[in-house]
Structures are given as structure tokens and as C-alpha cells.
N, C-alpha and C positions, 0 to 999 in steps of 0.2 A: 803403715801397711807392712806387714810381714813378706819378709824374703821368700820366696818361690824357689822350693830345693832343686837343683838339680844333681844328681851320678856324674862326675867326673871321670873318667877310662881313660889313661893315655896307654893306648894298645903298642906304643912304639914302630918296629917295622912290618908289616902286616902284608899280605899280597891280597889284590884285591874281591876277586872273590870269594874270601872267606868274610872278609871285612861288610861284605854288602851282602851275604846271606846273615851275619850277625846284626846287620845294621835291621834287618826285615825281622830279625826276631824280637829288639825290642817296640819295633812300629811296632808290630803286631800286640807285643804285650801293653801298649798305652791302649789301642783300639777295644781289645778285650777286657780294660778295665773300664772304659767310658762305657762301654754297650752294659758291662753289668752295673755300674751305677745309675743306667738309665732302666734298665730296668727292675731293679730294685728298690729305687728311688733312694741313693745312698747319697752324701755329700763327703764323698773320699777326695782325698788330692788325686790323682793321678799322677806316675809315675815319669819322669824327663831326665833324659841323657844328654850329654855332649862327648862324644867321642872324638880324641885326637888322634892322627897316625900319622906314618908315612909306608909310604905307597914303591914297592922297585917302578920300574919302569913299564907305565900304561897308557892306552890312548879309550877314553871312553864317548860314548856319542850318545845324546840326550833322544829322548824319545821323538822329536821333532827333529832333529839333526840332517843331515846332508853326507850319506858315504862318502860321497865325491871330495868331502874334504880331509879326508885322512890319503895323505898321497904318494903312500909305501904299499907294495903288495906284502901278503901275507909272509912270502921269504924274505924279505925284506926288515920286518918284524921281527924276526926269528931271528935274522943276523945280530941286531942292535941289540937283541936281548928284553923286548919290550912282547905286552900282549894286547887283545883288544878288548873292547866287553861293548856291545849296546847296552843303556840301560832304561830305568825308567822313570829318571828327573824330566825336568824341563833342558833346556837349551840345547847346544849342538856338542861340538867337537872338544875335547880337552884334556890336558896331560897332565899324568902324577907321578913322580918320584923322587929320586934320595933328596934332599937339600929343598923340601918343600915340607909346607906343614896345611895339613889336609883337616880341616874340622866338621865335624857330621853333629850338631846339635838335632836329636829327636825328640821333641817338643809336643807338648798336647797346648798348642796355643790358649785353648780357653781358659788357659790358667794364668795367662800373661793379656795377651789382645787376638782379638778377631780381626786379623786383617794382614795379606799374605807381603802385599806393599809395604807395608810398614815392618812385616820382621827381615825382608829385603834390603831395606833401607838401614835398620839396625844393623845388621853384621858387616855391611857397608862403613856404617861408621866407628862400626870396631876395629874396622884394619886403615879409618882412615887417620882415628885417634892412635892408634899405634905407631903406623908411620910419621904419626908428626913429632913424634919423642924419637924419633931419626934426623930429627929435621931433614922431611921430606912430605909436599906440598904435595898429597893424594886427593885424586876429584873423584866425582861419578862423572860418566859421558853420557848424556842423553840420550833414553832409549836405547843404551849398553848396561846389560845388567853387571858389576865387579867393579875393582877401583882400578884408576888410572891415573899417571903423571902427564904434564904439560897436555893437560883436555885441551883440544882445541887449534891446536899448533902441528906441523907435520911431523912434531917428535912424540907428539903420544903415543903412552906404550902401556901396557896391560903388567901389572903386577899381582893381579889377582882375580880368579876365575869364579864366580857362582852360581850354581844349580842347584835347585831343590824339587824335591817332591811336596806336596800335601794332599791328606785326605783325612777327613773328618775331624779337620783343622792338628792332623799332626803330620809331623813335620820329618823330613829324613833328607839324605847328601846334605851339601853345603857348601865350603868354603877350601880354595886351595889357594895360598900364598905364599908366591915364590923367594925361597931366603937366599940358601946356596945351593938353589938350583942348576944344572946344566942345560943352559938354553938352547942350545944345537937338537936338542930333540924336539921342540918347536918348529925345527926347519921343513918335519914332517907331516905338517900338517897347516891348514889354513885356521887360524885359532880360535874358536867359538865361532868360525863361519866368516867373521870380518876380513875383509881381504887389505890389504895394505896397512897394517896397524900391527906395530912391533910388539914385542914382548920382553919385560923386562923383569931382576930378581933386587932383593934388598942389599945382596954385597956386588955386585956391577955398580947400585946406585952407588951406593957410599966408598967403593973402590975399595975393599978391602977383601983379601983371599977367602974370610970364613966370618959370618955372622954367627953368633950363638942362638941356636935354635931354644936352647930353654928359656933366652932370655926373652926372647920375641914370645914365645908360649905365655909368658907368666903376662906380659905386659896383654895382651889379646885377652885374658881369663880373665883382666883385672877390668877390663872397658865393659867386656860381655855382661860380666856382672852386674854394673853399676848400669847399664844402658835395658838390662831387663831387669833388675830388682831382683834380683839372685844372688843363693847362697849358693856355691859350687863344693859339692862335698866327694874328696876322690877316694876313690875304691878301687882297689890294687885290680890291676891290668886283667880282664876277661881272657880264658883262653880259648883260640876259636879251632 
């Protein structure tokens, strides 16, 4: 079976609205190619992105969400240096910035699998195959969509947040995975809506000042790949 190309982007540091109105422009260009292969009756690949960033300091809330869990007023926001966005993924509440590494795969599914659980579950175990080349034992929690350590125990704690969009089996948001991030802006908020369940990054686990983000990058591109049968081909940084 032939690799499934995808665009590679690492936009770097990005703010996020520009990031998620660029993120809607290549939905938009997969959609616009599937409607004219269907009606042309063409057998084109269609076009898949993956985009990396990082994010300053954001709080965004899933289309199903709960305001009530974001628990800073709007000056408040403004003090810290942070903004908000509703958007229009799945899940609730959740936070992006420096010392996080945020992946936006835009996906025209029918080129890999029909089935939105199952590309959930893969990106799942791309950050869980990464953390265990940290030796560090990442689960899923039941019925919690992201990865988590000691599932199960009253130390479980979230090291990784996911939401996505689809429609017409393509795919947009993603994945945010805390490296060296600063967890105190966690404190403002209740995190994807769960209430008593910490939050944790990859250098607290491992106790060390600064994990290397490129290096986590490369290890995550190399699972993604292998776990969708994908060539990742990069293409010097978009400007938005």
C-alpha cells in the first residue's frame, strides 16, 4: 500500500486566531476538492495537512463546552496576558501556550479510514508511543477523550488535551501536549470540564527545567506516520 502524502507546516509561534482562520482555509480547500471529484467523477487524491504551532497564552471552549468553566473574568485575562476564543471542535474547556506543542492534522479521512473513533484513538497512541520513549506509562481514561498518567489512582493527571472537528469525514483542531509548559494557567480554569483531575507537562514528569521540544516533535511525526501510513512531506512555514 502506498504512503498517503501529507503537507507538513510547522508555523512555529502563531496567535490563535489567525492559526484557526488558516486552519478553515485548508478544511475548506480538502472539501472543495472532494465536491469536485464527486462531481466530475475524478479519482484525485485529495489534499492533507498537519500543522504544528505553538500557541501564547489561550483559553478556548469547544462547541459543547460550559462557560462556567473558565473561572477568570474577562480582566482578569487581560492581566495574565491570555485571550479567549469559543470554537467549533468538540469538547469543552482548554489551554494553549509557550512550552506546549499544539498539532492540527486536516485530514480528508477517506484516504486513510472512515471512522472518527478510530482516528481518535490513533493520535492517542501517538503521544502514547512517544511518552513511553520518556519512560513514562500514558493511558487513555475511559470515556475521557487525551492521554493520561496513573489512570485510575487519585494521581491521575492529564498531559494531553484533544478536540476535533469533522465534516465530510475531514478533519480540523487536534492535539495539545504539554512539554514545558507552565501549569499555573491551568489553575484557571476547570480542564476539559473534569473537575478534580490534575494536570500535568513532560518536564515536571521527568523533572528536568526544559525538555527539547524539537525533539518530542520529531519522535510524534515519526508514530503519526507509521500509525497512518504516511509520508509527511514539509513545506516551509505558511504565512498567516
Amino acid at each position: 500500500m502506498v504512503n498517503t502524502k501529507i503537507e507538513l507546516q510547522d508555523l512555529g509561534k502563531k496567535e490563535y486566531q489567525g492559526t484557526w482562520d488558516y486552519q478553515e482555509v485548508l478544511f475548506k480547500k480538502i472539501i472543495d476538492a472532494k465536491v469536485k471529484n464527486r462531481r466530475q467523477q475524478l479519482d484525485e487524491m485529495t489534499p492533507n495537512y498537519f500543522l504544528l504551532v505553538e500557541h501564547p497564552h489561550v483559553y478556548t471552549l469547544g462547541k459543547s463546552g460550559d462557560l462556567s468553566n473558565l473561572l477568570i473574568s474577562e480582566e482578569k485575562l487581560t492581566e495574565i496576558g491570555a485571550t479567549f476564543h469559543k470554537i467549533n471542535r468538540g469538547g469543552d474547556i482548554t489551554y494553549h501556550g509557550p512550552g506546549q506543542i499544539v498539532g492540527y492534522p486536516i485530514l480528508d479521512l477517506e484516504n486513510f479510514f472512515t471512522d472518527i473513533h478510530k482516528y481518535l484513538r490513533l493520535l492517542e497512541e501517538m503521544v502514547i508511543l512517544t511518552l513511553a520513549e520518556y519512560g513514562l506509562k500514558a493511558e487513555r481514561s475511559e470515556g475521557e477523550t487525551g492521554v493520561w498518567l496513573d489512570v485510575g489512582t487519585p494521581f491521575a493527571r492529564k498531559i494531553c488535551a484533544m478536540g476535533v472537528r469533522a465534516s465530510r469525514w475531514v478533519t480540523m483542531h487536534g492535539f495539545a501536549l504539554n512539554v514545558n509548559t507552565d501549569l499555573g494557567y491551568f489553575d484557571h480554569m476547570i480542564p476539559c470540564g473534569i473537575k478534580g483531575k490534575a494536570v500535568t507537562s513532560l518536564h515536571v514528569e521527568l523533572g528536568k527545567a526544559e525538555i527539547s521540544e524539537a525533539e518530542v516533535k520529531s519522535k510524534l511525526l515519526k508514530h503519526f506516520a507509521t500509525l497512518f501510513n504516511a509520508q509527511l512531506i514539509e513545506k516551509n512555514t505558511a504565512i498567516l
